[in-house]
TORKOLPA-180621 format. One record per residue (C-alpha): residue in three letters; x, y, z. Coordinates in pm, whole numbers. Each point is the difference from the previous one (the first is absolute). Layout:
<pts>
<res ALA	u X	v Y	w Z>
...
</pts>
This chain:
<pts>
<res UNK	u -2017	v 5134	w 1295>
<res UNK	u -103	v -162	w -305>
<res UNK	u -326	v 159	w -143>
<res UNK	u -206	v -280	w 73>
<res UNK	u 60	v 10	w 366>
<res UNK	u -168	v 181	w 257>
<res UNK	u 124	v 165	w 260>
<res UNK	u -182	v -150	w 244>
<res UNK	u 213	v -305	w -71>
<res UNK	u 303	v 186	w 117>
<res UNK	u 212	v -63	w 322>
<res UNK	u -43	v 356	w 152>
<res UNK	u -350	v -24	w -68>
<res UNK	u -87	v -344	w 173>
<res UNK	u 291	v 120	w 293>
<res UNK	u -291	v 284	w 76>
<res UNK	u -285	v -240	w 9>
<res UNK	u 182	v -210	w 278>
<res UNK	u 63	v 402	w 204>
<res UNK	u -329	v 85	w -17>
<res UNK	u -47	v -249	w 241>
<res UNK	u 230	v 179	w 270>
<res UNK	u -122	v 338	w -93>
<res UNK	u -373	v -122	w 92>
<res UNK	u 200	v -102	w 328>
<res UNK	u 83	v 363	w 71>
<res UNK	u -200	v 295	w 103>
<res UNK	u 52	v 403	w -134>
<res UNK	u 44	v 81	w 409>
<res UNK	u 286	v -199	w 8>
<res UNK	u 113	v 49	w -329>
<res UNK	u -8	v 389	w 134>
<res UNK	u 187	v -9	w 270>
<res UNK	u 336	v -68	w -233>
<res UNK	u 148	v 294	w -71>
<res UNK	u 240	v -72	w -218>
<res UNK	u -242	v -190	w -201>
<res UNK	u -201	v 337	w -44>
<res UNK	u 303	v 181	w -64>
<res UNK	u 74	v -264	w -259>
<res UNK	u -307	v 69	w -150>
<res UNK	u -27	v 360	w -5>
<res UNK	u 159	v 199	w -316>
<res UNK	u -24	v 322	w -164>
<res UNK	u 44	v 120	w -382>
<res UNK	u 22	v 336	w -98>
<res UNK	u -208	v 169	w 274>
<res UNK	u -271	v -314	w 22>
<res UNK	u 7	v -180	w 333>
<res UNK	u -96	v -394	w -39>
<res UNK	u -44	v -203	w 270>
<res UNK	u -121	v -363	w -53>
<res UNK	u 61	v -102	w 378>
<res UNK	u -340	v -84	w 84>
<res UNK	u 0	v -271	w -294>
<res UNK	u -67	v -368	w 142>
<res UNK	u 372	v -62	w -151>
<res UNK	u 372	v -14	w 179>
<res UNK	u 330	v 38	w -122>
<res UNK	u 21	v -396	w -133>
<res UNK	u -328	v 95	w -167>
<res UNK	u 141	v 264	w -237>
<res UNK	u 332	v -182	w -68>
<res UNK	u -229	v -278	w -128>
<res UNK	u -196	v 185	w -215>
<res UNK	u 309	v 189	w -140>
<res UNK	u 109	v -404	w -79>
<res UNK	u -364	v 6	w -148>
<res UNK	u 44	v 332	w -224>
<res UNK	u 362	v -157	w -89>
<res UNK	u -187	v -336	w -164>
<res UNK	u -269	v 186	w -185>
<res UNK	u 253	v 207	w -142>
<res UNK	u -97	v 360	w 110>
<res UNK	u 313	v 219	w -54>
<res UNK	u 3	v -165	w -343>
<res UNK	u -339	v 58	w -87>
<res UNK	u 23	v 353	w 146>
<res UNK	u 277	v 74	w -242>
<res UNK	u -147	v -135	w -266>
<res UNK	u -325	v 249	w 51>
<res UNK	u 275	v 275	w 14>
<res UNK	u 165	v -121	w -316>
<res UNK	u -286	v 2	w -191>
<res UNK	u -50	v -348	w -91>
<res UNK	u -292	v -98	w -84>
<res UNK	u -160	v -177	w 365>
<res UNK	u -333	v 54	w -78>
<res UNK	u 19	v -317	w -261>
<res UNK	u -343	v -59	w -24>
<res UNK	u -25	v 304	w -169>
<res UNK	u 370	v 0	w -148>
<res UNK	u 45	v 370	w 204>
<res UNK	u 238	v 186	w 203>
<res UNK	u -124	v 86	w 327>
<res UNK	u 166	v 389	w 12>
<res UNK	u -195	v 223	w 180>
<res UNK	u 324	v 78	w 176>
<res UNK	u 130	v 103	w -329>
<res UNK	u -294	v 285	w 78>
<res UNK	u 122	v 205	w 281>
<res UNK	u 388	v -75	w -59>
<res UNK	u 262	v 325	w -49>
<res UNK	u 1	v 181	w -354>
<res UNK	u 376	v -165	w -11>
<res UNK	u -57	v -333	w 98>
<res UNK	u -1	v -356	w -216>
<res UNK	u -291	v -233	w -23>
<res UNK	u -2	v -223	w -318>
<res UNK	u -295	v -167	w -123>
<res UNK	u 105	v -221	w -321>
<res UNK	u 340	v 170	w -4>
<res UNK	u -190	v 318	w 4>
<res UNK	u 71	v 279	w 241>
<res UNK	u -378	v 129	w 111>
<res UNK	u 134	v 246	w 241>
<res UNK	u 0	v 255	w -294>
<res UNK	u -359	v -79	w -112>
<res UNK	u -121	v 25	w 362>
<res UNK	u 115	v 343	w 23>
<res UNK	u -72	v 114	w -347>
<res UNK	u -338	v -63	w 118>
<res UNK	u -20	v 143	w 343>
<res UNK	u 150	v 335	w -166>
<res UNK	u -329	v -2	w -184>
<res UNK	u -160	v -11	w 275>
<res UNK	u 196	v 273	w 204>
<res UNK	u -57	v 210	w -328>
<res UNK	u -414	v -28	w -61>
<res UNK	u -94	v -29	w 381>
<res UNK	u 236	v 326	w 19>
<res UNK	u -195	v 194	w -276>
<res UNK	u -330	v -159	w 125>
<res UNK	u 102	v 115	w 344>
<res UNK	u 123	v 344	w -100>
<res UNK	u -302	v 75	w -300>
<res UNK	u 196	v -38	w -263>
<res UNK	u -183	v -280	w -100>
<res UNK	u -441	v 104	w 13>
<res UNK	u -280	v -173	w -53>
<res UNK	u -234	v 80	w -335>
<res UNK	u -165	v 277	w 145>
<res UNK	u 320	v 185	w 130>
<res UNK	u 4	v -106	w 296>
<res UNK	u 264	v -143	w 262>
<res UNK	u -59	v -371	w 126>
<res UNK	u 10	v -26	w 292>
<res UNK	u -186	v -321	w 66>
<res UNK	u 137	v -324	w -134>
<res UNK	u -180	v -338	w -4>
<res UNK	u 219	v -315	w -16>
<res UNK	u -207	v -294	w -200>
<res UNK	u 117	v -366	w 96>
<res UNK	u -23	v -340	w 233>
<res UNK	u 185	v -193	w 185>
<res UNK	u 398	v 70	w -46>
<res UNK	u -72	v 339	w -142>
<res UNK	u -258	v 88	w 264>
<res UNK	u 85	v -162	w 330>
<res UNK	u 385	v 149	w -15>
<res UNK	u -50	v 342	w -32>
<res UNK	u -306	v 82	w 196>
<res UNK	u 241	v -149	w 259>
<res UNK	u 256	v 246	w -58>
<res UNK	u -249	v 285	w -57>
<res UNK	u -185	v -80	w 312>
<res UNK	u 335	v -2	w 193>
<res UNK	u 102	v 331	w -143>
<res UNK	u -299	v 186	w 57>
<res UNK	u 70	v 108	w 380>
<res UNK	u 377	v 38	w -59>
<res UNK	u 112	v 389	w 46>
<res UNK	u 197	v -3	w -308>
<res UNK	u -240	v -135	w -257>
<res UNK	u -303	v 191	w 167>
<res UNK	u 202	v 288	w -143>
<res UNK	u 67	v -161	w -340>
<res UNK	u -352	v -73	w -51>
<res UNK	u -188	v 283	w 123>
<res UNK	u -284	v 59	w -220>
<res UNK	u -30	v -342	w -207>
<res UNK	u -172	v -302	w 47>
<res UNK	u 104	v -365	w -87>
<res UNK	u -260	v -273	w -49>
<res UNK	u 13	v -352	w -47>
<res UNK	u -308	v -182	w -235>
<res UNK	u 53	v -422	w 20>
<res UNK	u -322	v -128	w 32>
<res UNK	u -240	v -40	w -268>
<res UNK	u -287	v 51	w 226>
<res UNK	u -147	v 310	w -139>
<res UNK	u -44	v 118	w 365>
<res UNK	u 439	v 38	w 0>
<res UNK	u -84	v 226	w -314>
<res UNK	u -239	v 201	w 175>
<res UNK	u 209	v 64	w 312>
<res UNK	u 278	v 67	w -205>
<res UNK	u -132	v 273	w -256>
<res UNK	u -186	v 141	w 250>
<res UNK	u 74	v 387	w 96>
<res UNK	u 223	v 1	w -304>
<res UNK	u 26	v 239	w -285>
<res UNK	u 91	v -188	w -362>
<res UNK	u 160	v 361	w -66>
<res UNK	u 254	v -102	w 283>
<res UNK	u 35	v -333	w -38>
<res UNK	u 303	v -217	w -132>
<res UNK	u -91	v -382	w -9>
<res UNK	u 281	v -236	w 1>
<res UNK	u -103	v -350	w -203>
<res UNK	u 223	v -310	w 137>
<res UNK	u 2	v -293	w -180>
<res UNK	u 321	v -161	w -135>
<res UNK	u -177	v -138	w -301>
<res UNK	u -278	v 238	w 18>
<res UNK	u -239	v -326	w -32>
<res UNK	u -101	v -30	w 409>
<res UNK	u -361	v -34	w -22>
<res UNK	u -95	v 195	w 340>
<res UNK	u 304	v 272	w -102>
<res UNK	u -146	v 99	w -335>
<res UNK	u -373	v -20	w 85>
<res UNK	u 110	v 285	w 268>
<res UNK	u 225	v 150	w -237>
<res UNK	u -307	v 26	w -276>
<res UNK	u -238	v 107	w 301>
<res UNK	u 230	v 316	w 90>
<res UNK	u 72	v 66	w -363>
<res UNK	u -404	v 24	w -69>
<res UNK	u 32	v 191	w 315>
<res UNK	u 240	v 285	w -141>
<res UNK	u -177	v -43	w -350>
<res UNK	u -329	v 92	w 82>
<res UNK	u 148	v 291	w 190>
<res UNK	u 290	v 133	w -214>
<res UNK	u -38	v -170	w -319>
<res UNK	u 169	v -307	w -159>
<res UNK	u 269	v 195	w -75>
<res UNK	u 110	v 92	w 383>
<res UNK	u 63	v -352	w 84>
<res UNK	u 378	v 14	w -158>
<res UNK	u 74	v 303	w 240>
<res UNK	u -203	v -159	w 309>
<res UNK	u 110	v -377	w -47>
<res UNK	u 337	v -193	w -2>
<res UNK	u 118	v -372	w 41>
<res UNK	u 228	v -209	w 164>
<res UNK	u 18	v -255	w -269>
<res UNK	u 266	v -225	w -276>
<res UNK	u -303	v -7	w -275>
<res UNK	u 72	v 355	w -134>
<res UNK	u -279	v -91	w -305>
<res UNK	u -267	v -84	w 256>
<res UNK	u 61	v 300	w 157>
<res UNK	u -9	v 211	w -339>
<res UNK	u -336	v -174	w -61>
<res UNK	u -138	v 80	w 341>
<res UNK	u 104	v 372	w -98>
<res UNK	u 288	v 93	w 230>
<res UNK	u 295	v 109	w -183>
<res UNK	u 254	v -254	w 11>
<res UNK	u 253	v 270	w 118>
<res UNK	u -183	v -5	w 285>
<res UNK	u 32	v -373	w 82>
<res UNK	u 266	v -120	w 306>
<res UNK	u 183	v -292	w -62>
<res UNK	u 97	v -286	w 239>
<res UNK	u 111	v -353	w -90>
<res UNK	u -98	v -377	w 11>
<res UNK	u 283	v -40	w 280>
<res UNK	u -256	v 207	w 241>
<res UNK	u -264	v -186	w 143>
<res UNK	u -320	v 165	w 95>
<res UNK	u 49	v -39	w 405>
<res UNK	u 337	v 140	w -45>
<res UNK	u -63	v 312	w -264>
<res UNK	u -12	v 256	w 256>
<res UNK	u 298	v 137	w -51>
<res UNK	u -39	v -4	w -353>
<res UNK	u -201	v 273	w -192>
<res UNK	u -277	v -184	w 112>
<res UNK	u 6	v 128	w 339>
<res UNK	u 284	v 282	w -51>
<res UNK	u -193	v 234	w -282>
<res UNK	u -384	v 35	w 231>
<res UNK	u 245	v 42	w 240>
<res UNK	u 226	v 247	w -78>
<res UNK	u -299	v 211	w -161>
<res UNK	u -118	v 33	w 368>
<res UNK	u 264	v 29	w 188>
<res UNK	u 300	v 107	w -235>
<res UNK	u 289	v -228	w -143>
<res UNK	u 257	v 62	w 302>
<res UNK	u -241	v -125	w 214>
<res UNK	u -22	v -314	w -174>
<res UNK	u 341	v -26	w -35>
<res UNK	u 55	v -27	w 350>
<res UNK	u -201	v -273	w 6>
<res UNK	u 182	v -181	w -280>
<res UNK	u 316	v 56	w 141>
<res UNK	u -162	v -84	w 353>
<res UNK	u -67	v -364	w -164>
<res UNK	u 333	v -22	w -203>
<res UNK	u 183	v -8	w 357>
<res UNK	u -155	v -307	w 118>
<res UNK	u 58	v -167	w -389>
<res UNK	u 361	v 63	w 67>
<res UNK	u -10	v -144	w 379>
<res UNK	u -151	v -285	w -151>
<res UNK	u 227	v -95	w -224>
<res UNK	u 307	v 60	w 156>
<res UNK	u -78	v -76	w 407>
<res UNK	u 102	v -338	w 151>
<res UNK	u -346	v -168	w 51>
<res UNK	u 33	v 30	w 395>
<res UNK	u 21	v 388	w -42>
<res UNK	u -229	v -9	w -267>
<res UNK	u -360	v 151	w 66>
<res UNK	u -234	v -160	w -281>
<res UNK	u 191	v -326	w 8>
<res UNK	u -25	v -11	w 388>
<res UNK	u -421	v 108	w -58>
<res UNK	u 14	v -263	w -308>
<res UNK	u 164	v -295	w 229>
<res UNK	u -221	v 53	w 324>
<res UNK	u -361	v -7	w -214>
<res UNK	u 149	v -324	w -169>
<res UNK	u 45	v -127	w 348>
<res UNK	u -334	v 140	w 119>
<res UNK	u -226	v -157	w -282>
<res UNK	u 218	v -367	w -96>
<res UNK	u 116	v -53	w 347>
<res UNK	u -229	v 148	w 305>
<res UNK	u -292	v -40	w -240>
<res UNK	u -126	v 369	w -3>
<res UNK	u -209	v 65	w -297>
<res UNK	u -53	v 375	w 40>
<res UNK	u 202	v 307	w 43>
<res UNK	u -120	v 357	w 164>
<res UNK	u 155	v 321	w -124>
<res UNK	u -51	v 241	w 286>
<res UNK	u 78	v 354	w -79>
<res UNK	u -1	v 248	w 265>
<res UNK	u -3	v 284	w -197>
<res UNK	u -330	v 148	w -192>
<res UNK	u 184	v 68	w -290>
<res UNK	u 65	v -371	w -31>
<res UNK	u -381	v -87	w -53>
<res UNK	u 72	v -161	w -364>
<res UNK	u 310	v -171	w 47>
<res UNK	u -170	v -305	w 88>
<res UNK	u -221	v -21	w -233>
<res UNK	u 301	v 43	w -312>
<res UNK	u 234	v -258	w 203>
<res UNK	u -356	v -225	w -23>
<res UNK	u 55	v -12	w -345>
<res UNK	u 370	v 25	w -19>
<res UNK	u 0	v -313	w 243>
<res UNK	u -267	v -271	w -81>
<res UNK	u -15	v 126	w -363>
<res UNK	u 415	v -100	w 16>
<res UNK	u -22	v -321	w 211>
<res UNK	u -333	v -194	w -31>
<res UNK	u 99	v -225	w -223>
<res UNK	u -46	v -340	w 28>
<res UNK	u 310	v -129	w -251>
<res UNK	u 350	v 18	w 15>
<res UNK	u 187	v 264	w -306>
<res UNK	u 39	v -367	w -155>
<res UNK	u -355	v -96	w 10>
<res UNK	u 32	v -259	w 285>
<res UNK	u -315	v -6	w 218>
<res UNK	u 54	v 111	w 353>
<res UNK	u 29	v -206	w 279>
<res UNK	u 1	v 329	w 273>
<res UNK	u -185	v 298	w 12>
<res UNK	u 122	v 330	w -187>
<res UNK	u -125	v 362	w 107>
<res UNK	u -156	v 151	w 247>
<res UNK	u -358	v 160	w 54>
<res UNK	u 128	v 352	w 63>
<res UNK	u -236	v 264	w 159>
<res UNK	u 17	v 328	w 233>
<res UNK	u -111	v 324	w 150>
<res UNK	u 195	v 267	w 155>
<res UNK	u -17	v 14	w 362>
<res UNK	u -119	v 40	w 220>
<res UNK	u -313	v 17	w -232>
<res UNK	u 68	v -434	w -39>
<res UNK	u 29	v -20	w 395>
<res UNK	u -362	v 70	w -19>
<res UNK	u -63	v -241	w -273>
<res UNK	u 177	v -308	w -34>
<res UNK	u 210	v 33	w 268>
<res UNK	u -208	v -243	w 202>
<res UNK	u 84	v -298	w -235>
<res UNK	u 330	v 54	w -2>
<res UNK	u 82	v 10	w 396>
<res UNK	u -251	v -314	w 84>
<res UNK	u -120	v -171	w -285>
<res UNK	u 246	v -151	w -296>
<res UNK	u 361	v 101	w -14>
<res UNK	u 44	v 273	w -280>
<res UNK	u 386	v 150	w -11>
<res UNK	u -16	v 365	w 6>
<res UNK	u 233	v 286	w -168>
<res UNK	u -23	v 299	w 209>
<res UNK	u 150	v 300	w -210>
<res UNK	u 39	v 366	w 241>
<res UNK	u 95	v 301	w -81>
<res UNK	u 206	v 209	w 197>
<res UNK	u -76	v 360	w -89>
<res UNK	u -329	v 45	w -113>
<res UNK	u -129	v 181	w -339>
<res UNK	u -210	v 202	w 203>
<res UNK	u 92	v 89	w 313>
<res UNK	u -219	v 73	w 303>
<res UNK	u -8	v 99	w 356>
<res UNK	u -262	v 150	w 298>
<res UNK	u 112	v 159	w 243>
<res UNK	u -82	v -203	w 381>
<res UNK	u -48	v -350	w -205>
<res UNK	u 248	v -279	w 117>
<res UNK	u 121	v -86	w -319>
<res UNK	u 1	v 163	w -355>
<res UNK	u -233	v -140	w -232>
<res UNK	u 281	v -216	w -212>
<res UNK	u 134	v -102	w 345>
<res UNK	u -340	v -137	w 103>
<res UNK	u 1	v -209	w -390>
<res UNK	u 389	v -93	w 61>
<res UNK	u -122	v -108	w 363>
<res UNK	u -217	v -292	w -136>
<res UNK	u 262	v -88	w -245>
<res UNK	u 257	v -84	w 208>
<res UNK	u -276	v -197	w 249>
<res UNK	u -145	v -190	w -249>
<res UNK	u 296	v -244	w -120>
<res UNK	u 108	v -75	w 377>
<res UNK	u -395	v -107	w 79>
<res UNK	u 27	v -213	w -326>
<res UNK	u 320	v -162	w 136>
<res UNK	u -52	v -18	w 366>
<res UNK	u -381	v -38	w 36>
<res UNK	u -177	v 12	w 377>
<res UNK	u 11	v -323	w 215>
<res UNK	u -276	v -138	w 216>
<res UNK	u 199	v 43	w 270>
<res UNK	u 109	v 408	w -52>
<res UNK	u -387	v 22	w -21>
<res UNK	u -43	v -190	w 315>
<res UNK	u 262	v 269	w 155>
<res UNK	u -227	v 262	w -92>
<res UNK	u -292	v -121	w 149>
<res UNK	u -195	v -84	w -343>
<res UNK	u -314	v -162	w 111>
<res UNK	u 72	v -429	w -72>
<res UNK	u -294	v -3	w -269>
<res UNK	u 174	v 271	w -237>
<res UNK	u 341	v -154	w -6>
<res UNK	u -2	v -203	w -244>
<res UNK	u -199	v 277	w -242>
<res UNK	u 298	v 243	w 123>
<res UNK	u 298	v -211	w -73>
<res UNK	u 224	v 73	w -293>
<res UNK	u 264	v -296	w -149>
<res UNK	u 217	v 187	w -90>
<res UNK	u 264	v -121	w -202>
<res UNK	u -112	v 163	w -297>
<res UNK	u 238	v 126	w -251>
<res UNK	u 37	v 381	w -157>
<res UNK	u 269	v 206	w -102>
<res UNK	u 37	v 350	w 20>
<res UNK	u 177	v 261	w -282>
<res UNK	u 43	v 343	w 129>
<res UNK	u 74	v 228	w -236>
<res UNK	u 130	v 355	w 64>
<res UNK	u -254	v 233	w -182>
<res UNK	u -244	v -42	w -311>
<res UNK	u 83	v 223	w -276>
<res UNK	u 97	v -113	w -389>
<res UNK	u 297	v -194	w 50>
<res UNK	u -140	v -212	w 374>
<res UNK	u -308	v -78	w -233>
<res UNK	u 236	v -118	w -279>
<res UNK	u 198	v -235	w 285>
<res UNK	u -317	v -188	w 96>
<res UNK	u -139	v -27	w -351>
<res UNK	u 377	v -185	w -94>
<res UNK	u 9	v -173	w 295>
<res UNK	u -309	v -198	w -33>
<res UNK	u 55	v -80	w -388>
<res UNK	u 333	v -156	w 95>
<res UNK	u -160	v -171	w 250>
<res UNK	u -251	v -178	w -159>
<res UNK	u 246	v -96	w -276>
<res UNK	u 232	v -149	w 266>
<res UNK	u -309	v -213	w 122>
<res UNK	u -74	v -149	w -373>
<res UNK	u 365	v -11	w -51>
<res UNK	u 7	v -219	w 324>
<res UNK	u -310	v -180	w -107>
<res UNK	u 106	v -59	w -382>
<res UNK	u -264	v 154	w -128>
<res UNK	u -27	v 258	w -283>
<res UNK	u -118	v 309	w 184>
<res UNK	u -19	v 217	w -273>
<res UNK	u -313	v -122	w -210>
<res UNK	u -322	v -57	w 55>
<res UNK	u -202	v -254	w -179>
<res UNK	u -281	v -4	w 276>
<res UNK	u -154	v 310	w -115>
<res UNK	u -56	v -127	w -354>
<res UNK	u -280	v -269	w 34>
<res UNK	u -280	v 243	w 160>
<res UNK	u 82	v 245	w -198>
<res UNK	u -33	v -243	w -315>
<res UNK	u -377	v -128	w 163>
<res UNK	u -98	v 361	w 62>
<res UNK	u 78	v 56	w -417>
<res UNK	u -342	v -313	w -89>
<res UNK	u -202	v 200	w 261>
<res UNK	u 48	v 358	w -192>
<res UNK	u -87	v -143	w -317>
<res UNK	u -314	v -196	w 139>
<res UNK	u -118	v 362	w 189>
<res UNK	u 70	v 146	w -329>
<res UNK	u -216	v -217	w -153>
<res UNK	u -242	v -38	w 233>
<res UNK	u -3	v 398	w 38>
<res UNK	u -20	v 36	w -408>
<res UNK	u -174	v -280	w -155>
<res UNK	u -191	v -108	w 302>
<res UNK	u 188	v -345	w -15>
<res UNK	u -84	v -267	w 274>
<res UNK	u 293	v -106	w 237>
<res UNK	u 157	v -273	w -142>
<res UNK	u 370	v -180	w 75>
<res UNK	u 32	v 2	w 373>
<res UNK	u -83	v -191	w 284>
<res UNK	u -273	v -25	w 176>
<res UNK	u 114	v 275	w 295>
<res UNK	u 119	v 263	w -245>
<res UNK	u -295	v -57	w -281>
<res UNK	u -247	v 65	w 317>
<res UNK	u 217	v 340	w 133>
<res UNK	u 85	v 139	w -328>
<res UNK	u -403	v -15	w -80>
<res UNK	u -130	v 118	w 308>
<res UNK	u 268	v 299	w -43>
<res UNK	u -155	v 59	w -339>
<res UNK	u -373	v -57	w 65>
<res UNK	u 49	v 253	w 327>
<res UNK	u 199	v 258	w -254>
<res UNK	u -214	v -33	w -285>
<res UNK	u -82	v 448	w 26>
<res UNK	u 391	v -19	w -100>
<res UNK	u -79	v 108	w -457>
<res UNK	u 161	v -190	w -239>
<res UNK	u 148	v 252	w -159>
<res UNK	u 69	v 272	w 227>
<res UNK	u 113	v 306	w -109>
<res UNK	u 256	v 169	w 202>
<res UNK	u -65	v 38	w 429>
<res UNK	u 310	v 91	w 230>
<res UNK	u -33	v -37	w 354>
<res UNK	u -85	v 278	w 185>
<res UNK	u 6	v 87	w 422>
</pts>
């Protein structure tokens, strides 16, 4: 396809605008009742069970959209992102993160560079320090071991591994690991995310890890100068190179700020925040918790499904088969959202990462060329683990507008429990609703099974369910490291199938630039306004009149404070 051209103009693509019309012909109940179609669309990789049965799709759907992934040129493009080149072209970058988690002897090239080498030159780092952190060989000022580690950063280098952490926390194997330290996670600016996270915290125990690629992110550093005051006024200005290191590139900022550059991590332009969780970003808070092998498992966990992806035939082919049916859920049946439905605990922040992985990836309203879009991109991507969503959202979703659904179960739980007389073991009673909840999606409740049932006339209507809905479900056989690294890989290569599909450039992310370019006028006129007592001048009406009231009803705030940290 030439690179003006969009692949909406394609034949495969206007062949599935003419089949939605028989698929809005059909019904899930009938689509159901073919069991070779299920069969058909029921596959497992490396212990994961995927079944995408219950998706408003048959057979002739998925050969067409393999026609579709054949005109927008996915294998290529996939190959391309494995070769290094340079896909992300509106910032002239390789998109690599597989490059992160790949084997010590493997071959990624990156402008006829190798990077596999680097990658592990600096993950030994990390298996080195978090190994003398872990073990006291490396104290704090005061002599002491440090045992409590604070992780400074936002979005990408927040998002990912609180994910991980959070799903790690309850798993047998890293409770041992980690018995005895604490990981913490400071994003926000909002001095209230300081508070909660310094709170019950010794400085004498406490390693803070600074991320910031170019050590420049305005809410990053403002944290990063709040904790170092923090171990300052405690320790002295000399503690902060024993208590503080970064994840950075900008070795001289980081000299300035007063870490020693020895103890800076690297990781590259070819890593994009949303996908730097496998880098040191995510890898060194993590392995100071829970211990390098841990996170290893994870790494190699998510290296499986890199190599799956590259090398499977698309119908056997997990992300691509995800990638393909959201393409067909958003540009064909017209589905604008997407529900991540963990049932699993653990899982509480995986939706919330893939949020950002997803619609920071895909809402883009331009082809890679520039082209305005004629079709939507992206999805609005939300979730809760059940069954807490059942008693949330849940009501939307079965009778008000059509949301598809990805179920993800568990089979053996982190944390087993049973008692004694109860019908069903406590994971049994969460695995119970998982398995209900995609067939009441896809079959619904008729007026006439309510009739049946002797459901007074007036209530029928309130009580009847479409149906028809689409989910799929991803059953995965425990949750340790390497499960968790699965699902993290998964979902990357998903989305990038979906821009791939889309023509898109999935790997920036321009949209993030203009507020954050607005929000720079309104420090300088608070400044200002704070210092000199300066009148609000340069915005529109609505902002002059909510920027003043905000001053006039924080005028007790001095304008030259001297030093206050939060305290609880």
């Amino acid at each position: 396809m030439a690179s003006s051209t969009l692949i909406c103009d394609s034949e495969p693509w206007k062949e599935l605008r003419v089949h939605v019309e028989d698929i809005k012909k059909t019904h899930l109940r009938d689509l159901m009742n073919d069991t070779s179609r299920c069969h058909s669309m029921m596959m497992e990789f490396d212990g994961i069970l995927l079944d995408y049965s219950r998706q408003r799709a048959t057979t002739g759907t998925l050969n067409k959209l393999f026609n579709l992934a054949e005109a927008a040129r996915v294998k290529e493009k996939i190959n391309r992102m494995f070769n290094g080149e340079r896909i992300n072209s509106t910032e002239n970058r390789s998109v690599l993160h597989v490059a992160l988690r790949a084997p010590r002897d493997a071959v990624i090239n990156s402008d006829g560079k190798n990077v596999v080498p680097e990658v592990w030159q600096v993950l030994d780092k990390i298996r080195d320090f978090s190994e003398r952190v872990r073990s006291g060989a490396w104290v704090g000022a005061t002599g002491k071991a440090l045992k409590d580690v604070v992780a400074i950063g936002i979005g990408g280098s927040f998002l990912g591994p609180l994910f991980v952490h959070t799903a790690l926390q309850t798993e047998a194997e890293a409770i041992e690991c980690a018995r005895g330290r604490q990981l913490r996670f400071l994003a926000n600016v909002d001095p209230i995310d300081v508070a909660r996270n310094i709170t019950g915290l010794n400085p004498e125990t406490t390693l803070v890890v600074v991320v910031s690629k170019t050590f420049t992110t305005a809410e990053t550093m403002l944290n990063a100068r709040t904790l170092r005051e923090w171990i300052s006024s405690a320790l002295g200005p000399q503690a902060v190179a024993k208590h503080m290191v970064a994840v950075s590139t900008n070795l001289k900022l980081v000299e300035q700020f007063g870490i020693d550059p020895n103890n800076a991590f690297a990781f590259w332009d070819w890593v994009g925040g949303r996908y730097s969780v496998c880098s040191a970003v995510g890898v060194l808070p993590l392995s100071l918790q829970y211990g390098f092998p841990i996170v290893e498992k994870f790494l190699k966990g998510a290296s499986s499904v890199d190599q799956h992806f590259y090398s499977a035939p698309f119908e056997k082919n997990v992300p691509v088969l995800l990638g393909l049916l959201s393409v067909w859920n958003v540009s064909f049946l017209g589905y604008s959202a997407r529900a991540i439905l963990p049932y699993s605990q653990a899982l509480e922040k995986f939706a919330p990462h893939i949020q950002q992985v997803s619609m920071e990836s895909n809402g883009k309203g331009v082809s890679i060329d520039g082209v305005p879009l004629p079709y939507e991109t992206g999805e609005i991507d939300f979730g809760e683990p059940g069954t807490n969503g059942q008693h949330s959202f849940y009501q939307l979703i079965h009778q008000g507008r059509v949301i598809p659904c990805d179920f993800i179960g568990v089979v053996k739980s982190q944390q087993p429990l049973y008692l004694k007389d109860e019908v069903v073991s406590n994971h049994d009673e969460l695995m119970s609703n998982f398995f209900a909840q995609p067939d009441a999606l896809a079959y619904g409740k008729t007026p006439e099974q309510l009739r049946k049932e002797n459901v007074a006339e007036y209530l029928v209507s309130h009580k009847t369910f479409s149906g028809n809905r689409p989910s799929l479900s991803i059953l995965l056989p425990s949750l340790n490291a390497y499960n968790i690294g699965q699902l993290l890989a998964i979902y990357e290569h998903r989305v990038a199938v979906q821009g791939f599909v889309w023509g898109i450039n999935s790997f920036d992310q321009w949209g993030v630039e203009l507020g954050k370019s607005l929000a720079s006028q309104v420090r300088k006129q608070l400044h200002a306004s704070r210092k000199k007592g300066e009148s609000v001048e340069g915005f529109n009406f609505s902002t002059k009149t909510l920027i003043t009231t905000y001053l006039e009803a924080s005028a007790d705030v001095p304008s030259d404070p001297s030093t206050l940290l939060p305290k609880i």
